[in-house]
C-alpha positions as a Markdown table, in Angstrom:
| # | Residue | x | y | z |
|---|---|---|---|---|
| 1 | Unk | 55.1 | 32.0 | -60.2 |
| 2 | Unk | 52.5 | 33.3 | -57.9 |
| 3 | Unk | 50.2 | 30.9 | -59.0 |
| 4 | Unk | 53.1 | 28.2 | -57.7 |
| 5 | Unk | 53.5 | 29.2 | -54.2 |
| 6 | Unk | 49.9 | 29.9 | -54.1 |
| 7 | Unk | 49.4 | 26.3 | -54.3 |
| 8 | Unk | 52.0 | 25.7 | -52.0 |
| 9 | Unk | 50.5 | 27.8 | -49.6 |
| 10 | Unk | 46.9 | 25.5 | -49.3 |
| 11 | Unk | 49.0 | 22.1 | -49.6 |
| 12 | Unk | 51.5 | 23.4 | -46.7 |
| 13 | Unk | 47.9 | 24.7 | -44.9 |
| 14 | Unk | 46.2 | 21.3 | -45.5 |
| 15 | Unk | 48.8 | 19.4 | -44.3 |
| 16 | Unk | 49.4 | 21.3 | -40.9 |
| 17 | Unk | 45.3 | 20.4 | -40.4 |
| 18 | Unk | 45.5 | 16.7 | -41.5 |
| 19 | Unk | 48.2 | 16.5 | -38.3 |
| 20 | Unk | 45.7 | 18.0 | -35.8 |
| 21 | Unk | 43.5 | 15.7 | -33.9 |
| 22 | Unk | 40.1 | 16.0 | -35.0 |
| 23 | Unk | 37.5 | 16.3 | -32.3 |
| 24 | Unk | 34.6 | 14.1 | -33.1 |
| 25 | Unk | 33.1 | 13.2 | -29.7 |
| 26 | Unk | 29.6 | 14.7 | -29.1 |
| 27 | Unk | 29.1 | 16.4 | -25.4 |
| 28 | Unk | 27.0 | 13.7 | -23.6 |
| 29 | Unk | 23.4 | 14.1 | -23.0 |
| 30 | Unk | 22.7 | 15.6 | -19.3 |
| 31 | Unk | 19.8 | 14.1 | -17.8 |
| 32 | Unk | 18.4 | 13.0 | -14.3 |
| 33 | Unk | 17.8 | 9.9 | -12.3 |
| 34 | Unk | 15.2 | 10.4 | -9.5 |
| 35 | Unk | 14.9 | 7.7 | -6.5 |
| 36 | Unk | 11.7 | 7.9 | -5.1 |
| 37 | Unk | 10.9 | 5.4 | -2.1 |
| 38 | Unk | 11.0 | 5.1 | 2.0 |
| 39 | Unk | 13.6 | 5.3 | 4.6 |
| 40 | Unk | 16.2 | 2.9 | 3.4 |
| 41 | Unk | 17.2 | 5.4 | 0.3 |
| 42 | Unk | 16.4 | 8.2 | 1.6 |
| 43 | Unk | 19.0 | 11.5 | 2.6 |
| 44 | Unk | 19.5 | 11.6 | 6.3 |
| 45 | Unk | 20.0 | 14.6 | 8.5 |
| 46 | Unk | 23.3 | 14.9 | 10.5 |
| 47 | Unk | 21.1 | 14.1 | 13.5 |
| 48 | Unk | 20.7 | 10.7 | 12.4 |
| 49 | Unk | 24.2 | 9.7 | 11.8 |
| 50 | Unk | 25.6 | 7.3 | 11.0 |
| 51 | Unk | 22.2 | 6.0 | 9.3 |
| 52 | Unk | 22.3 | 6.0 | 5.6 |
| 53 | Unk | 20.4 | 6.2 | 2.6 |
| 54 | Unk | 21.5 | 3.6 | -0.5 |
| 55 | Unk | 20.1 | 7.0 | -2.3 |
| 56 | Unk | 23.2 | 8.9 | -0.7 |
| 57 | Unk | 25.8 | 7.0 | -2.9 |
| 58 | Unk | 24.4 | 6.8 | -5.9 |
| 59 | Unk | 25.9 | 10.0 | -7.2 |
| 60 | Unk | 29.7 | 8.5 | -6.7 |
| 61 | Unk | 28.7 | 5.4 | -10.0 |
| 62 | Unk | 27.9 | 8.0 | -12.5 |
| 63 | Unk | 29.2 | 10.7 | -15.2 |
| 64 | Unk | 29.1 | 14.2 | -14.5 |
| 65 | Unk | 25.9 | 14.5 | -17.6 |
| 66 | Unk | 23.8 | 12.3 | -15.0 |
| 67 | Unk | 22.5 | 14.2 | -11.7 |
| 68 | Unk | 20.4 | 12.1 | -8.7 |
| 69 | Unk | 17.7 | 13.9 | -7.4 |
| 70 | Unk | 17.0 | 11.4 | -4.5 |
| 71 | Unk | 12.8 | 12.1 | -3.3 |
| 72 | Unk | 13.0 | 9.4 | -1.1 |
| 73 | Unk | 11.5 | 9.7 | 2.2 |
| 74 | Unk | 11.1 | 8.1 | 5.9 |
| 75 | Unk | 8.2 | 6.3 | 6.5 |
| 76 | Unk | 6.5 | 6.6 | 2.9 |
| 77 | Unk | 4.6 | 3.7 | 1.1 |
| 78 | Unk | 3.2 | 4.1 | -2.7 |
| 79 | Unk | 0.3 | 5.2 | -1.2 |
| 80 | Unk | 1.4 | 8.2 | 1.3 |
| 81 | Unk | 4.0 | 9.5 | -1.2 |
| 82 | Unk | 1.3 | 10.2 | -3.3 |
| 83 | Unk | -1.4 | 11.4 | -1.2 |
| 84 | Unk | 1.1 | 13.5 | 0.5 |
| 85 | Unk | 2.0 | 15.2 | -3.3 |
| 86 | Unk | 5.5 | 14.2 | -2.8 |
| 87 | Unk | 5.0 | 11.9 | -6.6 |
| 88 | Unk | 3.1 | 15.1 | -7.8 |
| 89 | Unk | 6.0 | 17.4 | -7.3 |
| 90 | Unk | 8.7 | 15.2 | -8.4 |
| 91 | Unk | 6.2 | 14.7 | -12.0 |
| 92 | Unk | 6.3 | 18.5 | -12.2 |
| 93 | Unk | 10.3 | 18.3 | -12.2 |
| 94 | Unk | 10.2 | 15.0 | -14.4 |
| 95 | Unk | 11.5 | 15.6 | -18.4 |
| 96 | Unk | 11.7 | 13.0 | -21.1 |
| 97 | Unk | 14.6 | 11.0 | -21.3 |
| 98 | Unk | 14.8 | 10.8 | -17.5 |
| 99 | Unk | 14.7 | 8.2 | -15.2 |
| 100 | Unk | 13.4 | 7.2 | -12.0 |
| 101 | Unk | 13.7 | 4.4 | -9.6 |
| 102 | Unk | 10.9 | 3.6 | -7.8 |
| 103 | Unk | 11.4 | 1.2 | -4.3 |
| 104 | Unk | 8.5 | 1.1 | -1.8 |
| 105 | Unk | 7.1 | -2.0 | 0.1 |
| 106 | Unk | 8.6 | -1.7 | 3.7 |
| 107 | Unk | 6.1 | 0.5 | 4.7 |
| 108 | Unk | 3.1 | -1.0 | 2.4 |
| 109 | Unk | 3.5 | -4.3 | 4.2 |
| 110 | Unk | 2.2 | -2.3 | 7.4 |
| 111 | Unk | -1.7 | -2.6 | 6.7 |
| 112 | Unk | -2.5 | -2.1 | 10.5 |
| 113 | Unk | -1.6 | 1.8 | 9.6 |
| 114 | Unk | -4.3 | 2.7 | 6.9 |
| 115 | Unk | -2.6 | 5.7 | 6.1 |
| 116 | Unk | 0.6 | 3.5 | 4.7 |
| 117 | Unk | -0.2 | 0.2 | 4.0 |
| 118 | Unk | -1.5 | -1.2 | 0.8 |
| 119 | Unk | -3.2 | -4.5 | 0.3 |
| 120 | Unk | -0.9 | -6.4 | -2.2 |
| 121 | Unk | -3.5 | -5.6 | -4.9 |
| 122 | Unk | -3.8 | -2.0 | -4.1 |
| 123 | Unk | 0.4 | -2.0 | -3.8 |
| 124 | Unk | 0.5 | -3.3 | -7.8 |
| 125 | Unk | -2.6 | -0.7 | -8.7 |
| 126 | Unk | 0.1 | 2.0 | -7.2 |
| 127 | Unk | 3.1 | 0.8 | -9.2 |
| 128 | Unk | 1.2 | 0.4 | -12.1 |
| 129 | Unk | 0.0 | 4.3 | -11.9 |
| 130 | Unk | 3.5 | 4.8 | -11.3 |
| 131 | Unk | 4.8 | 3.3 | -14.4 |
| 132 | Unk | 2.2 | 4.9 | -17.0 |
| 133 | Unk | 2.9 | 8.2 | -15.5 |
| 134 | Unk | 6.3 | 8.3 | -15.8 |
| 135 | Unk | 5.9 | 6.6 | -19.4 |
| 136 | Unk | 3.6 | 9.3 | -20.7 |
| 137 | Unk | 6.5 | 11.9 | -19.5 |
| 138 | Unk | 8.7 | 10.1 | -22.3 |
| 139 | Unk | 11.0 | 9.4 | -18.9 |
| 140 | Unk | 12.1 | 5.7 | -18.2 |
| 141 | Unk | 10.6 | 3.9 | -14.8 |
| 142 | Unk | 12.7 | 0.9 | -13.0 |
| 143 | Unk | 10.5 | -0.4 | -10.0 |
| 144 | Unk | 12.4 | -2.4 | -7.5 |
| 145 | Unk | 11.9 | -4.8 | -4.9 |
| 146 | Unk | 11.9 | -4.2 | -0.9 |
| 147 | Unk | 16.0 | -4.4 | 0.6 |
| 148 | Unk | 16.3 | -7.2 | 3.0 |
| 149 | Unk | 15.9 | -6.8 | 6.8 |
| 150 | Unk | 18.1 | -8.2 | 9.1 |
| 151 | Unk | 16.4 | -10.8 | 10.4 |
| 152 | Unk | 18.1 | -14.1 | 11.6 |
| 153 | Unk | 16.2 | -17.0 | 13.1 |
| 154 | Unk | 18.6 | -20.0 | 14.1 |
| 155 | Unk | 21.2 | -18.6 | 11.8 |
| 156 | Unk | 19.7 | -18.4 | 8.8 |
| 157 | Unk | 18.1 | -15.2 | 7.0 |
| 158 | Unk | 14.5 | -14.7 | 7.2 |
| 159 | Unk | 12.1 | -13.2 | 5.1 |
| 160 | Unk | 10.1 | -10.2 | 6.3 |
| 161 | Unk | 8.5 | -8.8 | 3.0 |
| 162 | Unk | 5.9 | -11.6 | 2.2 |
| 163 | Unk | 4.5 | -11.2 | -1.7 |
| 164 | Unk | 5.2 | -7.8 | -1.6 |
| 165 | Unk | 8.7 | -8.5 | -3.4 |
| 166 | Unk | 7.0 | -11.1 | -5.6 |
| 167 | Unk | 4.1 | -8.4 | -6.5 |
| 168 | Unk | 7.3 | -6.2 | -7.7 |
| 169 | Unk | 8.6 | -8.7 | -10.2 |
| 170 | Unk | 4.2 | -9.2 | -11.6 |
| 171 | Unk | 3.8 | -5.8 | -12.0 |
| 172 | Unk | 7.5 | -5.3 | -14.0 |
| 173 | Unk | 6.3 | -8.4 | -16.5 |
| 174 | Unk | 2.8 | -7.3 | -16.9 |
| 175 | Unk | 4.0 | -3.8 | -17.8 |
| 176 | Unk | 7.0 | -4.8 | -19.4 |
| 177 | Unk | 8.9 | -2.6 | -17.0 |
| 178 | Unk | 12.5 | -3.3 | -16.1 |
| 179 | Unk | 13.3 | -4.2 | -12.6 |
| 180 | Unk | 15.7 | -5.0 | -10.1 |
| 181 | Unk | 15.2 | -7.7 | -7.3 |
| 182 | Unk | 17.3 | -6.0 | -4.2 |
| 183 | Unk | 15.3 | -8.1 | -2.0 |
| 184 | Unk | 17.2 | -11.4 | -3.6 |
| 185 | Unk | 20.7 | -9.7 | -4.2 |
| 186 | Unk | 20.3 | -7.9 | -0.4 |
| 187 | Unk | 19.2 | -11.4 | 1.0 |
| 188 | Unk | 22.5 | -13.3 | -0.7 |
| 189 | Unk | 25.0 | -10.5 | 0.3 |
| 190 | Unk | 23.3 | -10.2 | 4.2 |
| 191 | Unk | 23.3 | -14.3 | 4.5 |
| 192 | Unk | 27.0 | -14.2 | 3.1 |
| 193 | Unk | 27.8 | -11.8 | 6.1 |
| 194 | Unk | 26.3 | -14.2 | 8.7 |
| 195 | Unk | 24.7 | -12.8 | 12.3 |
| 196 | Unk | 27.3 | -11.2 | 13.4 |
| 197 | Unk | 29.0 | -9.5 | 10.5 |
| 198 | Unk | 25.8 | -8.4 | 9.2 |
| 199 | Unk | 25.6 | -6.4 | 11.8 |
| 200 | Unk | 28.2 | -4.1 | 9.6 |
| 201 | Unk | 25.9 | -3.1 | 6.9 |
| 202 | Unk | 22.9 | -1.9 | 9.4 |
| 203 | Unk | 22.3 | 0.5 | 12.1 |
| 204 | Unk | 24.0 | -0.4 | 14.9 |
| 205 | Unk | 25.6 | 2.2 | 16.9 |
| 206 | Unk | 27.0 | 2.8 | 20.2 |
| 207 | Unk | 25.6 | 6.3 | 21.7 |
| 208 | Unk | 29.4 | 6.2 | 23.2 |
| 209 | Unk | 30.9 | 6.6 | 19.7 |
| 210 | Unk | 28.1 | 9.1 | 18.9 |
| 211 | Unk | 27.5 | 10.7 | 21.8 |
| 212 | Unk | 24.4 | 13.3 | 20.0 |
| 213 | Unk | 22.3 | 9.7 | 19.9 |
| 214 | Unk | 19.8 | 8.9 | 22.3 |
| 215 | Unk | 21.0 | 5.7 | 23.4 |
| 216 | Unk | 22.2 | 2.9 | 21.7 |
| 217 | Unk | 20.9 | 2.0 | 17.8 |
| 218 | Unk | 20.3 | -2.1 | 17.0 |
| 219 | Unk | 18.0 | -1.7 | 13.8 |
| 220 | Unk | 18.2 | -3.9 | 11.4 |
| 221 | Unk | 16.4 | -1.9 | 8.6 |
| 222 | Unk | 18.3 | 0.8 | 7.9 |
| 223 | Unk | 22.2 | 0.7 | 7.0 |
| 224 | Unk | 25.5 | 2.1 | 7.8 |
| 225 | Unk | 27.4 | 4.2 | 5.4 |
| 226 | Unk | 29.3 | 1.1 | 4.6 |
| 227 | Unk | 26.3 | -0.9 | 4.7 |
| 228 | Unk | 24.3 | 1.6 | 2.2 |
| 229 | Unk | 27.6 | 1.8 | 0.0 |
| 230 | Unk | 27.1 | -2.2 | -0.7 |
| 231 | Unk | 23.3 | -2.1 | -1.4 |
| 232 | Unk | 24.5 | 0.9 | -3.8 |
| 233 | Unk | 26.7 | -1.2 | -5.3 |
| 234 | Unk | 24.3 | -4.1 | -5.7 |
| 235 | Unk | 21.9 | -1.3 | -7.4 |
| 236 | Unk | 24.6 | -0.6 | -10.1 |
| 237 | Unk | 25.0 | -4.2 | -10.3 |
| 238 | Unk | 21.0 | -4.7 | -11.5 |
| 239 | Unk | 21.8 | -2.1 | -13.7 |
| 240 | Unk | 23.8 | -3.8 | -15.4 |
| 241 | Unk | 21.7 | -7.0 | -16.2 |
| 242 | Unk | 19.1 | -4.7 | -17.6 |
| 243 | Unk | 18.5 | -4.7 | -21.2 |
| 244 | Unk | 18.4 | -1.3 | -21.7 |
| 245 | Unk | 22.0 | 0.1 | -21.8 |
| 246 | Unk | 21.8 | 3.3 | -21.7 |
| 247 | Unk | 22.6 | 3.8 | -17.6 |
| 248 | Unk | 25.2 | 1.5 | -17.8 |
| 249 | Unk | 27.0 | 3.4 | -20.5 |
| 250 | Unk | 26.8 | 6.6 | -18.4 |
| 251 | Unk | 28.6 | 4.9 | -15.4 |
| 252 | Unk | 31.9 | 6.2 | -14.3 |
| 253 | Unk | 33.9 | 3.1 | -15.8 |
| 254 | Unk | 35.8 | 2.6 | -12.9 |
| 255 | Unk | 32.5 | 1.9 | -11.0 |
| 256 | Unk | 31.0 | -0.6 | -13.9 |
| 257 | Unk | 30.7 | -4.1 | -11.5 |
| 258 | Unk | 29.5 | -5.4 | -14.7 |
């Protein structure tokens, strides 16, 4: 008899767990994405406003496991970032299984400042270096091309960057690097916008509306919150067309574009 309701007991006790959910799902992997490059991703100060960094929006696409740390900085080429330590201190922070963006060119273009500018074979000689560094971290590099500048000659979009954006795209093959061209998505969205509207997705402020400018902003470099929101989104775009899935699958899925 005790034997009897002894079994009854476990098959009562089995059955109460077969009707609980089981949990299965693993905690996903934390891990960082760093954005290293010049002015156009970089954090502003409240000063600047209502400039803004693509870099400053990235945080919004992604899961709560991924964190931006966003090195960017004004005025910074491959070369000065380095020479300045800024690559060296974001190395020391660097783990495996990371990532970092790297988007320079703006300022490398400027040869007439030897501190900054790069030759285009010394630009690719500092992407390279970038690459194998960040490789022999076990961490995951993504070099990207130069974002558009607004810059409209009898209504059409003109280019500013030279081979700069097509020394990118050498480098990313002859390293077997991924990439993402933001000079050719920027240049389709800006040209869709036209002369006026483009004016939107840059810097252009009235000291009226922000009266802690100096006078009135027309630069077509940098963006507007709304205008480094879209170059965002064209960022998460690329990262969709890369082969390697991985940051993809760690985007917020109401912010995959792909």
């Amino acid at each position: 008899m005790k034997r009897t309701v002894l079994m009854l007991a476990f098959m009562v006790f089995f059955c109460c767990k077969a009707d609980q959910p089981v949990a299965t799902s693993k905690e996903e992997p934390k891990f960082k994405v760093f954005l290293v490059g010049a002015s156009t991703c970089a954090n502003k100060k409240e000063e600047a406003r209502p400039e803004t960094g693509w870099g400053e929006k990235f945080q919004a696409f992604f899961k709560d496991n991924v964190t931006i740390d966003n090195r960017a900085l004004n005025g910074r080429s491959t070369k000065s970032f380095r020479n300045e330590g800024h690559w060296d201190k974001m190395m020391q922070d660097l783990k495996a299984g990371d990532w970092v963006f790297i988007q320079f060119g703006h300022n490398d273009q400027k040869i007439d400042r030897p501190a900054v500018g790069t030759t285009i074979a010394e630009y690719k000689e500092n992407l390279s270096r970038y690459i194998d560094e960040v490789r022999s971290k076990g961490a995951h590099p993504i070099i990207m091309t130069s974002i558009v500048r607004r810059a409209f000659k009898n209504g059409e979009l003109t280019d500013t960057h030279g081979d700069y954006p097509k020394a990118v795209i050498e480098v990313a093959n002859a390293k077997k690097c991924e990439y993402i061209d933001m000079q050719k998505k920027s240049h389709e969205l800006v040209a869709s916008y036209g002369v006026e509207k483009s004016k939107q997705l840059y810097f252009w402020a009235k000291k009226q509306e922000f009266p802690h400018l100096a006078n009135d902003k027309k630069d077509n470099t940098h963006f507007s919150g709304y205008g480094a929101q879209k170059m965002a989104e064209l960022v998460v775009e690329g990262i969709g067309e890369l082969k390697n899935k991985i940051l993809a699958a760690n985007l917020k899925a109401d912010k995959k574009l792909n």
